[in-house]
Steps between C-alpha positions, in 0.01 A plus 500: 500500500823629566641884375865529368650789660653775316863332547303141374511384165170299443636128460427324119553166375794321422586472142589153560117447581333771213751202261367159678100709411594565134700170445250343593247692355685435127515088617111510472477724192760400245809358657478201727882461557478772699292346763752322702717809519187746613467194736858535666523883469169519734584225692853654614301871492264353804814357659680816547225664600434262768876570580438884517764561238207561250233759535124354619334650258606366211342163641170519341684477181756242571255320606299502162771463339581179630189360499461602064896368445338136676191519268713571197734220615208242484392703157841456363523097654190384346587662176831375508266149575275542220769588210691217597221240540289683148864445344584183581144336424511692166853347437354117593206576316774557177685195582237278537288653198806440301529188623196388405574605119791244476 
């Protein structure tokens, strides 16, 4: 454990990373599209860090961050998957039911 002497100002997070953690945060609860971009934002966080040009301690959070932007990316794919497939079997099923009638 290290002290921060008098001169020191204890080091924080990025706000870079504290927005990858609560984009991706809101890509699980209610917005998906903001996965990929909680995804980027915490992937580019943990590469200035490993630069140095980023505090370390804002790591922890980059690095949730990432990983919740890639599990709202898959949210938002499948989704994306299942309104497309649901919508185009429902549109078949209206063709074809119509074309039965005739």
């Amino acid at each position: 454990m290290t002290v921060a002497s008098p001169g020191q100002q204890p080091q924080t997070a990025s706000t870079q990373a504290i927005i990858a953690l609560v984009l991706g945060l809101l890509s699980l609860i209610c917005c998906g599209i903001l996965g990929p971009f909680a995804w980027y934002l915490g992937s580019q966080e943990l590469k200035a860090i490993a630069a140095g040009s980023s505090p370390a301690a804002g790591e922890g959070l980059a690095k949730v961050g990432m990983i919740l932007g890639i599990l709202g990316t898959i949210y938002l794919g499948l989704v994306t998957l299942w309104i497309f497939f649901m919508g185009g079997m429902a549109i078949l099923s209206a063709f074809f039911s119509s074309m039965a009638n005739h």
